[in-house]
N, C-alpha and C positions, 0 to 999 in steps of 0.2 A: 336132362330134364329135371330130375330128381334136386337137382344146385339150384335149378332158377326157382319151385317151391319154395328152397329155404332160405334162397336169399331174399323171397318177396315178403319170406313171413318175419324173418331178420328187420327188415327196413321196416313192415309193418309197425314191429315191436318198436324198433328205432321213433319212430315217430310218435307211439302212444308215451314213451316215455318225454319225448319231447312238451307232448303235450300236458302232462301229469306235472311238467315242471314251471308250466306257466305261472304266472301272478301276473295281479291285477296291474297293467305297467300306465292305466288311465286319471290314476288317483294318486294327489299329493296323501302324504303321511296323515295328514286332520283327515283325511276327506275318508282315506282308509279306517281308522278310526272311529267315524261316523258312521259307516257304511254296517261295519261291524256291531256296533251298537241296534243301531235299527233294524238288522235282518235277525239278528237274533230269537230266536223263540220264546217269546211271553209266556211267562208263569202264574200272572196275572188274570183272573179269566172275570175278575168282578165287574169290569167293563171294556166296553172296544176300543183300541188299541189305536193311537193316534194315524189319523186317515187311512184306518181301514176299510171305509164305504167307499175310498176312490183306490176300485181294484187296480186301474190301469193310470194311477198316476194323475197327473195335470190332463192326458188324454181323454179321461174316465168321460164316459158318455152319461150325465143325466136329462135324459130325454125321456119323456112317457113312455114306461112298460106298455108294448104290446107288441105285435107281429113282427116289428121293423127294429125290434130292440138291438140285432146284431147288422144292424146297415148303418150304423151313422158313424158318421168321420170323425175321428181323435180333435177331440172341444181344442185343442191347443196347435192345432195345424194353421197353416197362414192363408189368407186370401184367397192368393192366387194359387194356393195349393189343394183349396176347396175346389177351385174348375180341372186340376189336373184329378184328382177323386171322381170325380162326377163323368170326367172324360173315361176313365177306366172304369168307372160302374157300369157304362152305357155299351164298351167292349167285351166285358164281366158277361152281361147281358146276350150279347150279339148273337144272334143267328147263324150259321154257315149254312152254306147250304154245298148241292156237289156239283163239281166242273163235268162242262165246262158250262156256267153260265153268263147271262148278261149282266150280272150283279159280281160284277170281276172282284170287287174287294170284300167280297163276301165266300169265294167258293174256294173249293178243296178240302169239302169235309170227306174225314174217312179214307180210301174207301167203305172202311170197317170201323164203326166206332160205337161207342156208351152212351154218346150226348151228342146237342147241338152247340149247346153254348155251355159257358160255366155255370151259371144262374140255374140249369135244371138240375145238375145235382148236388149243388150250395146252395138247394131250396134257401130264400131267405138269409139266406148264409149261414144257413145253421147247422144243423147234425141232420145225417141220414139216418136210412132205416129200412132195415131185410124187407122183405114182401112180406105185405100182412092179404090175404083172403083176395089177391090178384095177382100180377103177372108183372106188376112194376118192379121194377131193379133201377130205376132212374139213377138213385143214390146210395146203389150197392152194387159190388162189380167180384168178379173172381181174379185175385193175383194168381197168374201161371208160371211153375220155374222148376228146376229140376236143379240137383247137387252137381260139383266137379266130375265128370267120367275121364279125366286124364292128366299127366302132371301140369300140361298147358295150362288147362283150366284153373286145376288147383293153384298153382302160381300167380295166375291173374287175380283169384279170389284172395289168395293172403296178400297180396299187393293193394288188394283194393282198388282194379282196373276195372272191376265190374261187382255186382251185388250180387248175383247168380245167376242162372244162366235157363234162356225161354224155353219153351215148350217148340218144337222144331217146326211143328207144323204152325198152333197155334199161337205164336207168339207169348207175351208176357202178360196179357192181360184178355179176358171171354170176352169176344166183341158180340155182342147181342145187337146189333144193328149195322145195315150196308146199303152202299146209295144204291139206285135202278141198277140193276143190271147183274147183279152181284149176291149171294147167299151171305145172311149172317153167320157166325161162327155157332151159333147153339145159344140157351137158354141156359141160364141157374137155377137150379132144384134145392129147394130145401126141405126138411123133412125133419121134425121136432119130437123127439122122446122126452118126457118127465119123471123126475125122480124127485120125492121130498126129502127136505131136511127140517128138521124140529128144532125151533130156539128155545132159548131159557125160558120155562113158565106155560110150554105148550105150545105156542103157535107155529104152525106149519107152513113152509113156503116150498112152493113146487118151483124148480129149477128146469127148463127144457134147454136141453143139449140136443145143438142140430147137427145134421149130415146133409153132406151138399155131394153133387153131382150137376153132370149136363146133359140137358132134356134134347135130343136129336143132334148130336155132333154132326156139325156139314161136312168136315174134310176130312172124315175119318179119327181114326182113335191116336189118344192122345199119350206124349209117352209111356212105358208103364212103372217110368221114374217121378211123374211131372205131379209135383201138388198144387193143392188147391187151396187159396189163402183167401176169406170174404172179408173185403175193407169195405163200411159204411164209410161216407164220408165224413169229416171232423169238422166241426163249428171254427169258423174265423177269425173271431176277433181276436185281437190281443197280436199278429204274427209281427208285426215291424218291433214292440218290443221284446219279443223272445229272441227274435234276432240280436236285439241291443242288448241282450245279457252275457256279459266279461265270459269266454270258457272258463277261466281262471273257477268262476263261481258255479260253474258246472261241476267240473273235473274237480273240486273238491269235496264234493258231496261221494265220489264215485271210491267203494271198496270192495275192488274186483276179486278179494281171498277174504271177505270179511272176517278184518284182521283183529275189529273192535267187537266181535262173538255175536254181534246181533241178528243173526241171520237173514242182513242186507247188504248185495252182494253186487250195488249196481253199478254195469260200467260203460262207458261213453262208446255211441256210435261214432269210426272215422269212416270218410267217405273224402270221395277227391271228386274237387270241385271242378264239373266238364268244360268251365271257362279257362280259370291260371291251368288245372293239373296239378294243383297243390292237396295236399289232404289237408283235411277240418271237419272241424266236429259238427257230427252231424244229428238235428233239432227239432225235425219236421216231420209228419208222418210218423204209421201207426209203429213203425219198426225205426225211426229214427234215420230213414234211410236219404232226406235230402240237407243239403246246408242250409238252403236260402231259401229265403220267399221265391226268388227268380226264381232257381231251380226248380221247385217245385211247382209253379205255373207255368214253365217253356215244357218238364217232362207230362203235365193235364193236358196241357194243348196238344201235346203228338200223341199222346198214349189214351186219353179219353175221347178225342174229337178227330184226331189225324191231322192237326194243323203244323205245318214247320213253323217253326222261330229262327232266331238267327241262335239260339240258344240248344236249341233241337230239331237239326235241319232232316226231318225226319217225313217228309211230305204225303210219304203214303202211311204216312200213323205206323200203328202197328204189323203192317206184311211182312209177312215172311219169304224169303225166299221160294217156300214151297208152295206159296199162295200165288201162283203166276198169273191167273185173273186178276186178282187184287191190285198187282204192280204193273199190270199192262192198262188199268185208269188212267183219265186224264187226272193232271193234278191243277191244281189252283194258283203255281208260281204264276206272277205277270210281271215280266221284266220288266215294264214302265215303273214297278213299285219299289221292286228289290229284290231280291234270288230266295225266298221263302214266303208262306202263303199269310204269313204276318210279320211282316217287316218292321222295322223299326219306325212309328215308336210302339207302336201296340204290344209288346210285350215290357217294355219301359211301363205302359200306363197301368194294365192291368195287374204290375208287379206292385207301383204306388197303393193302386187299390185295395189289394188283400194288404200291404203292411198298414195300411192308414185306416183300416174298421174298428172301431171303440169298444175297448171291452168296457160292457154297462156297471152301472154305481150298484153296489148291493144294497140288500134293504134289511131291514132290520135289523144291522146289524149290530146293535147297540141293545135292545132287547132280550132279558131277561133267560127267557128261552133258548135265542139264537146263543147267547154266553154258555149255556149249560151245554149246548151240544158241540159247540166248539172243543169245550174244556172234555169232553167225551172223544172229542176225533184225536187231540193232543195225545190223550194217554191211552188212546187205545194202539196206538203208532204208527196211526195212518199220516204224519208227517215225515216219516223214515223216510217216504219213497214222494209222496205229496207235500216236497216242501213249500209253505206257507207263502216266501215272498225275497223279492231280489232287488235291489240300485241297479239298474242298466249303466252301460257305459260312459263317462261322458264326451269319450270322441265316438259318439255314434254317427252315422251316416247323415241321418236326417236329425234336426235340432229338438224337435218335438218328440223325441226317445231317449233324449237326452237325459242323463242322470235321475232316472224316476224312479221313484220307491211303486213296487209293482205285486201283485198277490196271485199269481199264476196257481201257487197250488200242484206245481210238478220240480222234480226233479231234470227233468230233462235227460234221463240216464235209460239204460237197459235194463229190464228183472226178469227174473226166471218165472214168469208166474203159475207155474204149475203142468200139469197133463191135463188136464181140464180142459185150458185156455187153449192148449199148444196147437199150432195149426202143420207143424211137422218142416215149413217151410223157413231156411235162409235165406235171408237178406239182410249180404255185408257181414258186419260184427254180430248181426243177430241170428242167434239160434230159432230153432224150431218153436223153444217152448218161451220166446223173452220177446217183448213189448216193453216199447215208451212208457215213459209214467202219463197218462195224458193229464192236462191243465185243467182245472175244475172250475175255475171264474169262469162265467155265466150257465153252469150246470142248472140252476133253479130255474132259468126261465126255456129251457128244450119245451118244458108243452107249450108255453105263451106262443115261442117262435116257429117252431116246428111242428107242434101239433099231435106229440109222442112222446112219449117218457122212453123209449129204447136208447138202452148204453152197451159199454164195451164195443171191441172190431169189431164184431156180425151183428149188432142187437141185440143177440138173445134173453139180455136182459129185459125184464118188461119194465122197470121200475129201480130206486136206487138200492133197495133192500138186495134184490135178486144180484146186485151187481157188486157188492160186497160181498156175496157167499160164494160169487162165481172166483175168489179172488183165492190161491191157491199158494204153491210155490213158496217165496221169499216172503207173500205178505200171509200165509198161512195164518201165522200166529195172532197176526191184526185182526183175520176173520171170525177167530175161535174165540178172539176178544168179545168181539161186536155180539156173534152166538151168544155169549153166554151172560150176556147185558142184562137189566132186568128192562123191562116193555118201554116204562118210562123212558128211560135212558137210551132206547134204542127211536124215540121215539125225538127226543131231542137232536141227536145225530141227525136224523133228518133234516128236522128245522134247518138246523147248522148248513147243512149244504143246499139246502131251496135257498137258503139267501143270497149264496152265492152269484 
């Protein structure tokens, strides 16, 4: 047992090296050249930076700010790829309900699940947010998972055959909702302490740090290894081309012994993709833990709703073995369709979907103000981990991600960000205390869309100030920047990222 741990962390290593050795193999010499030019970091801050208002490219959505700003299709998609969008918004949308009904292509939610459809907790498609003065969790849920208790385990986990491993009873995820006939798993409790911290010049911002538990556990207690991880949901635009960005331009951003003394340290999630079996870097999610847009909507579909895919043939969602009610439900397959409760193409459509939503045109960006607080985020080093902007592939998948100059505003890497942040919880390459850098294009319009200024995993932030001082760790130094700003200038920062 002790051999097959080190061989899996052997191979692990094998492969992060593999991948550390990439280059861009998409681009003639000019084009490399080019590429390197333009992404480069501007020192320039007297004005905006050629097509910097089209964050996403030739896709860039300018449509009228308001509700619907993170629903519209990438401006550069073709015709007929407008009615395959529209066909996966309407399955985005869709309803399930529980087997067995007469609405056959409609059933096999759950037994145990989050949601009914995508749409409730990609309110709008936008960002969620913890319970404010009710009982909603629509668009906040508990990751459940416990460490290796054996060399099997440990081996699978440095292999990277699994990300960590569920809570026995209650699976990977608090299901707060169950069809007729059936108890949900419990409720999420949150409970919020404050502590102030004083910036440059007096002003006091109160920071609350929450504690989460479960309000009446149905199946009994839960292990007394198993953590508890609060993901809101994350805003969608932009994902077809974060997919379409070169790892080469990931994996060079990443200095897993920061070797260059900066104290940024960040290094690529691998994950093995449940289709080939191959490992690849992994892009998506608050911990980096999936590849693809697929992946990530076949494991929504089983893990938030309980639907199978042909992707995640997982039909009673999250049950566990020890949930013997739960597995003794009918399920929603209908062999007239296919052998899972969403056959093909409906995980095809709904995958088009989330990669084809436009990240919106900024605004201002060319303004006076927005320039000062940009030239504010530059040098205060919130580019270290928040990089500005990337050329996607150009043998990308779909033509319309093709080679575009793009303003993400992440690294797409792991950081340490502190004890603060840390939620004590593994998944994959990620430690306890390390999170994705997330993407900041279309950060300014969360109230337009959503209706809330809450950031970071859990919320807890109320606003963009609180969510810079919540920032610890690796970006420590960036924070104690920002502190120690004078009001002005902390004031322009702002600017800078509403325009976003």
């Amino acid at each position: 047992m002790p051999g097959r741990a080190e061989g899996g962390k052997a191979a692990a290593t094998k492969s992060a090296d593999h991948f550390s050795a990439q280059a861009r193999d998409d681009l003639s010499e000019a084009d490399k050249a080019r590429v390197e030019a333009v992404t480069r970091p501007t020192t320039d801050f007297a004005k905006a930076e050629k097509f910097e208002a089209m964050s996403g490219g030739a896709g860039t959505s300018i449509a009228s700010v308001n509700q619907d700003s993170f629903s519209q299709f990438s401006a550069n998609i073709t015709f007929a790829e407008e009615g395959t969008f529209k066909l996966g918004n309407a399955l985005f949308r869709k309803l399930w309900v529980s087997s067995p009904s007469s609405t056959q292509a409609s059933d096999g939610l759950g037994p145990l699940y989050n949601a009914r459809a995508c749409q409730t907790c990609h309110l709008k498609d936008g960002r969620g947010h913890p319970p404010e003065g009710s009982t909603d969790t629509t668009s906040m849920f508990l990751r459940l998972a416990r460490g290796p208790k054996s060399d099997a385990e440990r081996a699978a986990l440095a292999a990277h055959d699994v990300l960590n491993f569920p809570d026995p009873v209650y699976g990977a995820q608090l299901q707060d909702s169950a069809v007729p006939g059936l108890s949900a798993e419990g409720r999420m409790k949150v409970a919020y302490t404050e502590a102030p911290v004083t910036l440059f010049g007096g002003e006091t911002v109160f920071l609350r740090k929450p504690r989460y538990s479960i309000d009446k556990p149905a199946y009994g207690a839960l292990d007394e290894t198993t953590t508890l991880s609060p993901r809101v949901t994350q805003a969608m635009s932009g994902l077809g081309l974060v997919e379409a960005i070169h790892p080469a331009d990931i994996l060079i951003n990443s200095d897993r012994d920061d070797r260059n003394g900066d104290g940024i340290s960040g290094k690529p999630a691998l994950v093995r993709d449940p289709v080939s079996g191959k490992l690849t870097l992994g892009r998506f999610g608050w911990k980096a833990q999936s590849a693809t847009v697929r992946q990530q909507s076949a494991d929504a579909l089983a893990g938030d709703i309980g639907i199978s895919s042909p992707d995640a043939r997982r039909s009673h969602g999250d049950c566990t073995p020890a949930q013997t009610a739960c597995l003794a439900m009918a399920d929603g397959v209908q062999p007239r369709l296919g052998d899972t409760e969403a056959p093909d193409p409906i995980l095809d459509l709904i995958t088009f979907y989330a990669e084809n939503l436009a990240v919106p045109a900024r605004r201002k960006a060319s303004f006076k103000e927005t320039l000062a607080g940009k030239k504010v985020f530059y040098e205060t080093g919130c580019i270290s981990c928040h990089v500005p902007k990337f050329v996607t592939r150009r043998d990308a998948a779909n033509k319309a991600h093709s080679f575009q100059l793009i303003w993400p505003y992440s690294d797409f890497l792991l950081h340490d960000m502190g004890d603060g942040l840390a939620d004590g919880q593994q998944v994959g390459d990620a430690s306890g205390g390390e999170w994705r850098t997330p993407p900041l294009w279309g950060i300014g319009l969360t109230r337009t869309v959503s209706g809330h200024t809450f950031f970071l995993h859990d919320g807890r932030a109320r606003n963009l100030t609180e969510a810079i001082l919540w920032h610890g760790g690796e970006a420590a130094e960036a924070r104690d920047r920002f502190a120690a700003l004078e009001k002005a200038d902390r004031q322009a920062l702002m600017t800078f990222l509403e325009s976003l």
